[in-house]
Every structure is written in C-alpha cells, then in structure tokens.
C-alpha positions as CSV (number, residue, x, y, z in Angstrom):
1,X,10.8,-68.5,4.8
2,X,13.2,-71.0,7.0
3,X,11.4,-73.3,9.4
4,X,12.8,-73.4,12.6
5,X,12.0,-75.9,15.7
6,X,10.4,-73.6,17.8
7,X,11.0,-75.8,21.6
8,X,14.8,-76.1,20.2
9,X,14.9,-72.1,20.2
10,X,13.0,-71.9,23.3
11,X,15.1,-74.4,25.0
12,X,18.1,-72.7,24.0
13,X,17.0,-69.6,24.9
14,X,16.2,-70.1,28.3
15,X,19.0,-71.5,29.1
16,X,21.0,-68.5,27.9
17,X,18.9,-66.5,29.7
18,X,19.2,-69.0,33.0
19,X,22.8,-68.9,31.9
20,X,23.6,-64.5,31.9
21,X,21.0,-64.8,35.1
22,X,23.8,-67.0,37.0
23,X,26.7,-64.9,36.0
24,X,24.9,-62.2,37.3
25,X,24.7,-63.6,40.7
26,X,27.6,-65.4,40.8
27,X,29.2,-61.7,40.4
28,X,27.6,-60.6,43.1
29,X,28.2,-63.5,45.2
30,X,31.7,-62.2,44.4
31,X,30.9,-59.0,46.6
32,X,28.3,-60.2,48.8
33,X,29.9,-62.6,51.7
34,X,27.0,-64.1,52.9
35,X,25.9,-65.3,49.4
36,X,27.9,-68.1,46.9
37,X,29.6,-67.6,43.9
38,X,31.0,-70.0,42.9
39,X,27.6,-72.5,42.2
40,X,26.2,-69.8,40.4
41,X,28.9,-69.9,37.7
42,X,28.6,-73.6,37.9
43,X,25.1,-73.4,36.8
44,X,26.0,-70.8,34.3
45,X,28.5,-73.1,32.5
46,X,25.5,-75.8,32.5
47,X,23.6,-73.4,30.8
48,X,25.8,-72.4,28.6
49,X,27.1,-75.7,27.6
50,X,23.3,-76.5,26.0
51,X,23.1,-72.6,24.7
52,X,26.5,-70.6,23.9
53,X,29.7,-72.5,23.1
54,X,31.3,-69.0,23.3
55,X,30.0,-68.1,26.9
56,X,30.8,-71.2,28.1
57,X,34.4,-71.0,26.3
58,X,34.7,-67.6,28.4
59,X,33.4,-69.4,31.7
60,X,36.2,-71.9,31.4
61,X,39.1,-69.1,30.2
62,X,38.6,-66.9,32.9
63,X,41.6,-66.1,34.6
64,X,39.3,-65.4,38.3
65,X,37.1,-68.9,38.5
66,X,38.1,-70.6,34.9
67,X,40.1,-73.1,36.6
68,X,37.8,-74.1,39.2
69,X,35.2,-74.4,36.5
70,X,37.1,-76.9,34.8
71,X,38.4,-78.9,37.7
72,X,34.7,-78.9,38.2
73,X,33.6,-79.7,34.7
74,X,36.7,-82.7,34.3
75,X,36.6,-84.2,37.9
76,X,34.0,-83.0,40.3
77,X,36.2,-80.9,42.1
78,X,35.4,-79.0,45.6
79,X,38.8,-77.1,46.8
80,X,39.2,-77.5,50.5
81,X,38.8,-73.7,50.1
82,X,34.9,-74.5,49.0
83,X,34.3,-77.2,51.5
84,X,35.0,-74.6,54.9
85,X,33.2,-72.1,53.0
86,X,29.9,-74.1,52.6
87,X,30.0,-75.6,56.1
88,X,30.4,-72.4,57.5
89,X,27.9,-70.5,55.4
90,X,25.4,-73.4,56.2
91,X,26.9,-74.0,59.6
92,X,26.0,-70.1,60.2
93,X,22.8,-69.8,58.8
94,X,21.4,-72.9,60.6
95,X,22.5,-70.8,63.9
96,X,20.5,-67.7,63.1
97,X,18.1,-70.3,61.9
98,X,17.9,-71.6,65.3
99,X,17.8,-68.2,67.0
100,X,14.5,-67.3,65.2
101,X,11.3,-67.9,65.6
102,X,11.2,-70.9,63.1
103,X,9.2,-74.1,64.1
104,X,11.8,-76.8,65.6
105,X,10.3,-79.0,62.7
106,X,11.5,-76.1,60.4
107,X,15.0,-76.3,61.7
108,X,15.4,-79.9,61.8
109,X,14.6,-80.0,58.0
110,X,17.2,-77.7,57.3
111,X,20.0,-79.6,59.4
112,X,18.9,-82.7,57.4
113,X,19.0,-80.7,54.3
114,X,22.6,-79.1,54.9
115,X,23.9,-82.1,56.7
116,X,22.7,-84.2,53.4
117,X,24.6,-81.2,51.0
118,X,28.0,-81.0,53.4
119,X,28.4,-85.3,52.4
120,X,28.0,-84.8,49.2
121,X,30.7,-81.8,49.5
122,X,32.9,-83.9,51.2
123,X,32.1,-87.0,49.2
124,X,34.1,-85.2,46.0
125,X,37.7,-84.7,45.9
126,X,39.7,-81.9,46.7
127,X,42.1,-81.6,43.8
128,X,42.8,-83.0,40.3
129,X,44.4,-86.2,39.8
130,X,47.7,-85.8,39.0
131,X,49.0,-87.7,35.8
132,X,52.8,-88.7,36.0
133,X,54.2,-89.8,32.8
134,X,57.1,-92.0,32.9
C-alpha cells in the first residue's frame, strides 16, 4: 500500500475546501450588495493555487472576474471601480456603526481599522502597466 504524507493531503485539502468555501461567497457577494466579491475570489485563487491547478486555471479564465484576478495575481491591481466600492462599503458601515449602540472605543478601532485598509487600497495601482514595444 502507497505511503502518502498525511499534513501534505491535509494541507491540500483544506485549502480546496477554503478554496470552493470562497467561491461560494464570492458568488453571493455577486447578489448580495452589501457584501464583497471580489476578495473572496481572490482568496479562492490563493487557495487554489496551493490545491487545484484546474480551479485556479478556471478562476483566472473566467470571462466575469478572470481578468481582475489576473491583474490582481500579475500586478496588485485595485480598479478605481474597487477603490469607491470599498470606501463606500466601509465608509457606510462605519455610519450605522456610529448610529448604534457600540462603545466610542469600538468605533474608533474600526475607523483605524478601515482607515489603515482604504491606504493600502489606494497604495496599489489602478491599472496594468502598459508595455509599448518599439
């Protein structure tokens, strides 16, 4: 009988499983406004990157978020697109945030959470570099 490394299979499994979980909500980010999509699939194609060559393949092909993946995957990429959608999202969840009954410490930690994600958002670029051959 073959011996297999068993933390190899369980490594890769779990990240397959991580990897379908991700896809799953990144597809119903897709429907859902008030929840992302697109850094579900992002995690997805970590996941599948370590697990399934063919599910990330299929990630990166796909004709709805394929090419942000690989802008993402290449360069880093946030669309502008991206950008206003995170700083509203967060810039609208800090507001009902602030209208609950949340402890001011509470709400502070989140501003310094979100304000720390939006300049990292804005810290990558915004398209591809374009190559021009002479």
């Amino acid at each position: 009988m073959p011996k297999h490394n068993t933390s190899l299979f369980n490594r890769c499994f779990w990240f397959h499983a991580a990897g379908i979980l991700f896809v799953g909500l990144g597809f119903i980010g897709m429907a859902l406004p008030v929840m992302p999509t697109t850094i579900f699939f992002i995690l997805a194609l970590g996941c599948f990157t370590r697990s399934s060559p063919k599910l990330a393949h299929w990630l990166l092909t796909h004709p709805k978020f394929g090419p942000s993946l690989v802008a993402w995957q290449q360069y880093q990429v946030i669309p502008p697109k991206g950008k206003i959608g995170a700083t509203v999202g967060m810039a609208i969840g800090l507001v009902i945030l602030s209208l609950s009954a949340a402890p001011m410490w509470v709400i502070w930690v989140v501003a310094s959470i979100e304000a720390t994600v939006l300049c990292y958002i804005f810290s990558r670029p915004s398209t591809t570099p374009v190559n021009i051959r002479d």
